[in-house]
C-alpha positions in Angstrom: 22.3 2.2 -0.7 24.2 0.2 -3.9 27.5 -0.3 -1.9 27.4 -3.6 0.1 29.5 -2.4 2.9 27.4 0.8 3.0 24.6 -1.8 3.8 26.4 -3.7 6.2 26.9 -0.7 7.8 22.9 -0.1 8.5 22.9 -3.9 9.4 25.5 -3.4 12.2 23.7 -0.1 13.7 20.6 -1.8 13.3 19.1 1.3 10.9 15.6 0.7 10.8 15.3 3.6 7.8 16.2 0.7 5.6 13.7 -1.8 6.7 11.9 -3.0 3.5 14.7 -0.8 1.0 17.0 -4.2 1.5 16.7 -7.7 3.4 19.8 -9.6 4.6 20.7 -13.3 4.8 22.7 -15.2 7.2 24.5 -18.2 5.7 25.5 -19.8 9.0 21.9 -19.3 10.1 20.3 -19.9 6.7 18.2 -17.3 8.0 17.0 -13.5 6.2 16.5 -10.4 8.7 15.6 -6.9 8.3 17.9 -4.4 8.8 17.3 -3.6 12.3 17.3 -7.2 13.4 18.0 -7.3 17.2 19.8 -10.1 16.7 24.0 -10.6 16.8 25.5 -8.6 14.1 27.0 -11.6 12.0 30.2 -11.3 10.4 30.7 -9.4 7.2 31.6 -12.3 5.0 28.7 -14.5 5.9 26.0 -12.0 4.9 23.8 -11.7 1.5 22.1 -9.0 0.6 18.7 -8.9 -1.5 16.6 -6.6 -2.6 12.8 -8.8 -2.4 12.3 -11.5 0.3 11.0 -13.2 -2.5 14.7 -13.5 -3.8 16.2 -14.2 0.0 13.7 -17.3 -0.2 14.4 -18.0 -3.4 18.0 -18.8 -2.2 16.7 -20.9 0.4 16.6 -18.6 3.5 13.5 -18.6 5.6 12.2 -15.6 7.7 13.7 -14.9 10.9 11.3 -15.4 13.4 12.8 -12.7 16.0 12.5 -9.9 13.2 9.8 -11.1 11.2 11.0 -9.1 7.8 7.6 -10.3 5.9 6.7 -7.3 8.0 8.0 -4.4 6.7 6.9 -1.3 5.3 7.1 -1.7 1.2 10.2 0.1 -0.9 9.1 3.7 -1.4 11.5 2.8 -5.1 8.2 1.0 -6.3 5.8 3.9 -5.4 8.1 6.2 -6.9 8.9 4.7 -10.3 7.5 5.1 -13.4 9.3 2.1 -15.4 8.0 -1.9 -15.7 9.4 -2.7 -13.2 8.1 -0.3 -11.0 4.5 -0.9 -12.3 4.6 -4.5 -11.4 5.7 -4.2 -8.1 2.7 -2.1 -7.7 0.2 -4.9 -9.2 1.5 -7.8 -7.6 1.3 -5.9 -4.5 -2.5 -5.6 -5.3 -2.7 -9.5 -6.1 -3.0 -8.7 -9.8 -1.1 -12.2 -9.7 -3.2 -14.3 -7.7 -5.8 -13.4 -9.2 -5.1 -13.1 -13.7 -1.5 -15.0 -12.9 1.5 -13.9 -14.7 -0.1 -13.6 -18.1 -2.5 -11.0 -17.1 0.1 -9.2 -14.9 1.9 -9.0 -18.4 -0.9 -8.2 -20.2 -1.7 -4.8 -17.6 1.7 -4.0 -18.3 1.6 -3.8 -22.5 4.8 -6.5 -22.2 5.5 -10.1 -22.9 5.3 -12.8 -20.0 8.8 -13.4 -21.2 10.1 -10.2 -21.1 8.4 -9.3 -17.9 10.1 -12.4 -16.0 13.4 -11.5 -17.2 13.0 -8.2 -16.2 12.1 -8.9 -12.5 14.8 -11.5 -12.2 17.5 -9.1 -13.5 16.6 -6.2 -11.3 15.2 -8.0 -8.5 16.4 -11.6 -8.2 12.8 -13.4 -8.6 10.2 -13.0 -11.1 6.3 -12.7 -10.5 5.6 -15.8 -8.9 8.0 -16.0 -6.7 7.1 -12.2 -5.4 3.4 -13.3 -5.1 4.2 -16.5 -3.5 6.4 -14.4 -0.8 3.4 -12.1 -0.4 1.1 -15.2 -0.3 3.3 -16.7 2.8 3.1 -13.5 4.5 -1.4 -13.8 4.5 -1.1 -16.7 4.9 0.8 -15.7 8.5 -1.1 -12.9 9.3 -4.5 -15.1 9.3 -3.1 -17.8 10.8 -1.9 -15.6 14.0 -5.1 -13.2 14.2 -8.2 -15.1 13.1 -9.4 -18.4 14.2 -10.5 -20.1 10.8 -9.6 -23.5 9.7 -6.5 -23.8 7.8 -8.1 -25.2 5.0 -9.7 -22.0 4.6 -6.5 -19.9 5.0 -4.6 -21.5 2.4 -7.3 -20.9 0.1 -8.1 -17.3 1.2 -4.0 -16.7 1.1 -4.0 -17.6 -2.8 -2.5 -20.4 -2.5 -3.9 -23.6 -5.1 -3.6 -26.4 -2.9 -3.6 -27.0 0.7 -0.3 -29.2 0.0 1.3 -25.6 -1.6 0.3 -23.7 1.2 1.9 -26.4 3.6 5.1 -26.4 1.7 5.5 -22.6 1.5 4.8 -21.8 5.1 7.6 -24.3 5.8 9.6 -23.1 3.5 9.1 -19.8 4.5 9.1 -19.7 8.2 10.9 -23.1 9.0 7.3 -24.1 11.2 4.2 -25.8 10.1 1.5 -23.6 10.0 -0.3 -25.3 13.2 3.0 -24.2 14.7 2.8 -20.5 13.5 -0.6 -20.8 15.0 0.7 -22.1 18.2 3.6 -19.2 18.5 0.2 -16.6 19.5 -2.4 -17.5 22.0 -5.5 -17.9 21.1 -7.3 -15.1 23.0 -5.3 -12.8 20.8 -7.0 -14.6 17.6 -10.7 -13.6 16.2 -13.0 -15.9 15.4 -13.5 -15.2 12.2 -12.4 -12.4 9.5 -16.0 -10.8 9.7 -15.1 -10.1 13.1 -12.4 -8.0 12.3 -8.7 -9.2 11.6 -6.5 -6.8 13.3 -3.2 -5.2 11.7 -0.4 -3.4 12.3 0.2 -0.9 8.9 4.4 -0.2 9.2 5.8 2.3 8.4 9.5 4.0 8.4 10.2 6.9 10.1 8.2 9.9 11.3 4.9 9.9 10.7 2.6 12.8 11.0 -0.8 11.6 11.1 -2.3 14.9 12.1 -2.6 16.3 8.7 -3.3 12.9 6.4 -6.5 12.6 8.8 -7.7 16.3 8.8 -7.7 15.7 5.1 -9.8 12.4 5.6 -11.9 14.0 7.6 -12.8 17.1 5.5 -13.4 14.9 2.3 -15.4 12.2 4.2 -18.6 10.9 2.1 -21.3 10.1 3.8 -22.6 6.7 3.5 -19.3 5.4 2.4 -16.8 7.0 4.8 -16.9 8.6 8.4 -14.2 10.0 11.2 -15.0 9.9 14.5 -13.2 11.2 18.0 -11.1 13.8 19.0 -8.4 14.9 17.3 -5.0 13.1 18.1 -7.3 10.1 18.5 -9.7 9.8 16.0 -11.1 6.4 13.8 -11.2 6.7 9.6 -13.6 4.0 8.8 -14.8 3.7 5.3 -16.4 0.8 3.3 -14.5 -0.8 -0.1 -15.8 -2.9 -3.3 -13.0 -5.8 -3.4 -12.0 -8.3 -6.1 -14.1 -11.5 -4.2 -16.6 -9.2 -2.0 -16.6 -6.3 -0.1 -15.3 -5.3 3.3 -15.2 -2.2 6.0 -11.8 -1.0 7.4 -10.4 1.4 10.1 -7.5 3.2 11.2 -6.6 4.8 13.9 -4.7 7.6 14.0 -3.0 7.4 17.2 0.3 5.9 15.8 2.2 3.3 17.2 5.9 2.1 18.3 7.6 -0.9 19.3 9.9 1.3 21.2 11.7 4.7 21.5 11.8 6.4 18.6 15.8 7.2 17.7 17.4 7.7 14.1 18.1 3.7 14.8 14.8 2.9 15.5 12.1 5.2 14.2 9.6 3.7 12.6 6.3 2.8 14.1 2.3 1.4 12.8 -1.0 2.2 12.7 -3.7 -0.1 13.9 -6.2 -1.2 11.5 -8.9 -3.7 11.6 -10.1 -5.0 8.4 -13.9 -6.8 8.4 -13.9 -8.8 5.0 -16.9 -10.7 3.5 -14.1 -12.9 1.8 -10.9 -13.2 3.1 -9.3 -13.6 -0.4 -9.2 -10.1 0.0 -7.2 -9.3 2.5 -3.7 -8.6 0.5 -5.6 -6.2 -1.8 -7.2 -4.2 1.4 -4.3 -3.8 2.9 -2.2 -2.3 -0.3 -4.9 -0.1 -0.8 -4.5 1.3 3.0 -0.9 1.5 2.7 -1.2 3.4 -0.4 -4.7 5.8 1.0 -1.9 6.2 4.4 1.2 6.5 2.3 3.2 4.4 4.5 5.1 3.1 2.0 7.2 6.5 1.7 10.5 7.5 2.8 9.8 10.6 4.9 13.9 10.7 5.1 14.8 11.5 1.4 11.6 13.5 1.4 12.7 15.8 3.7 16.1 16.0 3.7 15.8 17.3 -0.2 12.2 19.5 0.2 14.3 20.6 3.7 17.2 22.4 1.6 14.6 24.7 0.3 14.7 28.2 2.4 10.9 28.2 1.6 10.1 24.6 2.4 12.3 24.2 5.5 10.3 25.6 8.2 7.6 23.2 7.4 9.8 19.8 7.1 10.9 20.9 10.8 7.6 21.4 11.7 5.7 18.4 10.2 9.0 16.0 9.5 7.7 13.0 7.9 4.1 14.4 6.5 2.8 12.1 3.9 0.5 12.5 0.6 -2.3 10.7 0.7 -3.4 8.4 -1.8 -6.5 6.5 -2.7 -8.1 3.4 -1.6 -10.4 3.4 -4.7 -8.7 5.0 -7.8 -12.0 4.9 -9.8 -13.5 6.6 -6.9 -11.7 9.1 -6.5 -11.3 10.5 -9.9 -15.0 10.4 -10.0 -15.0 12.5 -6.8 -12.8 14.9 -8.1 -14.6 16.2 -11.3 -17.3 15.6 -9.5 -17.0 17.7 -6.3 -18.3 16.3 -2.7 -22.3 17.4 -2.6 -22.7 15.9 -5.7 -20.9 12.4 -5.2 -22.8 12.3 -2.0 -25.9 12.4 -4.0 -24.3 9.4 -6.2 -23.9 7.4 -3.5 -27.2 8.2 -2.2 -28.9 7.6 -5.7 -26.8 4.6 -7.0 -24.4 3.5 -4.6 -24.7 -0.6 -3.5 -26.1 -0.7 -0.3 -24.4 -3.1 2.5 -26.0 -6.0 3.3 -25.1 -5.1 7.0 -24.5 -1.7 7.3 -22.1 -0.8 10.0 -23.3 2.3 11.7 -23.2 5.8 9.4 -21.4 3.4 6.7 -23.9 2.2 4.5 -22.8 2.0 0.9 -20.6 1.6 -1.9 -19.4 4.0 -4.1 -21.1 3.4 -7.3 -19.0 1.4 -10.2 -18.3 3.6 -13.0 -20.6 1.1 -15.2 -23.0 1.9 -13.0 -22.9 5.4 -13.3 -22.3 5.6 -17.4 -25.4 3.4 -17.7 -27.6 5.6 -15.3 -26.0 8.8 -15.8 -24.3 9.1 -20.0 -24.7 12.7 -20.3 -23.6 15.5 -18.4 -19.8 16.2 -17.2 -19.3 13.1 -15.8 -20.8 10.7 -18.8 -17.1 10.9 -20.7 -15.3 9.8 -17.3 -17.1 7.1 -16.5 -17.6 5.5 -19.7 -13.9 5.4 -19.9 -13.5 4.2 -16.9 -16.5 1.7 -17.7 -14.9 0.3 -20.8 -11.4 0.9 -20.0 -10.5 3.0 -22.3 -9.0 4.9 -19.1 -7.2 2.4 -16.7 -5.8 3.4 -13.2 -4.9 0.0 -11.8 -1.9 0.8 -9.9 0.5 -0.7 -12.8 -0.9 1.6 -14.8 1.5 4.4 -16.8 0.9 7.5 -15.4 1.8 9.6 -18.5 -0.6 7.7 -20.6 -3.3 7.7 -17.9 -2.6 11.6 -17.8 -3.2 12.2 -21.7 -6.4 9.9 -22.0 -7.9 12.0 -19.3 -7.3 15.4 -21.3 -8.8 13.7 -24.3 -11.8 13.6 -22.0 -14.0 16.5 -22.7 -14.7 17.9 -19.1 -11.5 17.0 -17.6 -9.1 20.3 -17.4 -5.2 20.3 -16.8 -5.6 20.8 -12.7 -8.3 18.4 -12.3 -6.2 15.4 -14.2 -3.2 16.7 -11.8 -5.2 16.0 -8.7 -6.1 12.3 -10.2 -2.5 11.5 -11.0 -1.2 12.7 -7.4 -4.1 10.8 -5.5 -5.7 8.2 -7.9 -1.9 7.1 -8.9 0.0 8.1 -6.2 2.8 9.9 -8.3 5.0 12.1 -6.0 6.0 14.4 -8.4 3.1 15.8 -9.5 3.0 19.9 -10.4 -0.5 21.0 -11.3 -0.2 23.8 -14.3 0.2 27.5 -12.8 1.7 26.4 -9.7 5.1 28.2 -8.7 7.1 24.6 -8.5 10.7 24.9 -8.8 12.4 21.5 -10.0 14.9 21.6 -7.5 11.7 20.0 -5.6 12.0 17.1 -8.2 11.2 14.2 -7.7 8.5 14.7 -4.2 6.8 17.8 -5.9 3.7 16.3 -4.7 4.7 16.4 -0.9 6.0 20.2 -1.2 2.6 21.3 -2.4 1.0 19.2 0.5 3.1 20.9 2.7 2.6 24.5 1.6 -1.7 23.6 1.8 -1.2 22.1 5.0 0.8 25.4 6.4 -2.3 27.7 4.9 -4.9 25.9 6.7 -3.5 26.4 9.7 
């Protein structure tokens, strides 16, 4: 989707496949849409195209308030890439931002704060801070319409510096005060308070078959830390997490849902989440790390349609269309869980893992930091990963480069060529991951990952 008209084409069939690939701007309206706005088509030569909402604001359009396009699933471009540009998206997402600002964004990245800015602005038409400040808007929404807590509190817990900030974004943003976003929902839909659980709805384009992504949750789940309960088709992930400002314990369900019938037009859907945070600072990070656990930020329609062409693939994409790879919601975690195998990172959490201050149910603890464990536990197979992971020698932030990443871990004595695979697929969510003695033709290049999910997910059943 380069060709302008080819984009005003998706905006005049109202293609939700390209919700959160591309936003549109009005400039009678002065407003930006998705592109499945319900809205009047508007005429060809009054419409902008952008890729970021951050660069649609930037140029002095505020949200529409019948499509809300802060609500989106992310560009399946910035899971995907590889480059700088790629790897920012990916840490502003996590609030790498808010929290180091722009000089430790650049920093992550091995690059210039300079170089950085004129990179985003090139390629996407707004640098870092205006990409955090869109995401900051958007938090700032989402705990103003689902929890009941001051807004003094908000526009601190959105990122924002100053209450004054906070005021002037939201305007900017959303053309309302942000008493008046408060106003738009009733208050009965509102909690009281983020540690009673701020509901969400995770987006995501196109099909979406949860089926598989939580039999794989399930048969990994570590006591203590994680837990699925219910029926099949219906069943609850719930799992604890260790956040930049605190901690917090999340669920998903797996029942999906949809704002209406599913067509090529409109197919996308969500899953509901709640998300109980000691600190609500963290709610942006929590929620990129569920959409990259969930994999909703994919594109299940350029997934399939080239893993489809394949004689040998194509009987599973039409049997599972839209089957995702799940990620991780901890990398550190998980690479620790994979060298060390479940019964034994059970026993780590058991033996070292932070214990709640209010467990919830079967949840109990954290996984234990990798300081943690290199302190407690030096020797052995694990001692190498840990410390590396401890000092940060080995980083897997989600701007981190996945190539670099992968040859520091096979410097690691204990670490062999599969298991490093399995940590660059789930710990940094690279779709094109072939582990070594795997029959992987490149013509499954670049969603190599998803075709081995989907030839596992055909032998267990």
């Amino acid at each position: 989707m380069t060709d302008q008209d080819t984009r005003y084409e998706a905006v005049r069939s109202r293609d939700a496949r390209f919700d959160g690939e591309f936003f549109f701007a009005v400039r009678t309206t002065g407003v930006y849409c998705r592109p499945s706005c319900p809205a009047v088509t508007p005429k060809r030569h009054n419409v902008r195209f952008f890729a970021t909402a951050a660069a649609a604001q930037g140029s002095g359009f505020r949200a529409c308030r019948r499509c809300r396009p802060d609500a989106v699933p992310g560009s399946a471009e910035w899971n995907a890439r590889a480059d700088v540009v790629g790897r920012a998206m990916r840490l502003i997402g996590d609030g790498i931002v808010d929290r180091e600002g722009v000089g430790g964004l650049a920093g992550r990245l091995g690059y210039s704060a300079r170089q950085v800015q004129r990179q985003l602005t090139a390629e996407l038409g707004a640098g870092p801070v205006a990409l955090a400040r869109a995401q900051r808007a958007h938090t700032a929404r989402v705990l103003l319409q689902t929890t009941g807590l001051p807004v003094t509190e908000i526009a601190f817990a959105s990122g924002f510096a100053s209450v004054r900030q906070f005021n002037d974004t939201v305007r900017t943003v959303y053309a309302s005060t942000p008493t008046e976003l408060r106003a738009a929902v009733r208050a009965q839909h509102r909690t009281a308070t983020p540690a009673a659980g701020i509901p969400l709805r995770l987006a995501h384009r196109g099909p979406y078959h949860a089926r598989a992504v939580f039999d794989l949750l399930q048969r990994e789940a570590l006591a203590g830390v994680e837990e699925v309960s219910g029926p099949a088709g219906r069943r609850t992930y719930r799992r604890t997490l260790r956040l930049p400002y605190g901690t917090g314990i999340v669920a998903v369900d797996e029942r999906a849902g949809n704002p209406g019938r599913a067509s090529a037009v409109n197919p996308g859907g969500w899953l509901a989440a709640r998300l109980h945070l000691t600190d609500p600072r963290d709610l942006t990070t929590a929620v990129q790390r569920l959409r990259r656990l969930f994999d909703l930020d994919a594109d299940p329609y350029a997934v399939d349609e080239r893993l489809g062409a394949d004689p040998r693939l194509a009987p599973l994409v039409a049997a599972r269309p839209g089957l995702r790879a799940p990620g991780a919601a901890d990398p550190e975690e998980h690479a620790v869980r994979a060298l060390a195998g479940r019964a034994r990172a059970e026993r780590l959490v058991r033996v070292y893992g932070k214990a709640l201050d209010a467990p919830c149910g079967t949840l109990t603890h954290l996984f234990p930091e990798p300081a943690v464990l290199a302190e407690s536990e030096p020797g052995g197979p694990l001692g190498p990963l840990v410390a590396a992971l401890a000092d940060g020698a080995v980083r897997l932030d989600p701007g981190a480069d996945r190539d670099d990443v992968q040859a520091a871990l096979l410097a690691l004595p204990g670490l062999d060529a599969r298991t490093v695979a399995a940590i660059r697929a789930r710990a940094l969510g690279d779709p094109d991951v072939a582990p070594p003695g795997t029959d992987v033709p490149d013509t499954w290049r670049p969603w190599r990952t998803y075709a081995l999910h989907h030839l596992r997910v055909a032998e267990e059943r």
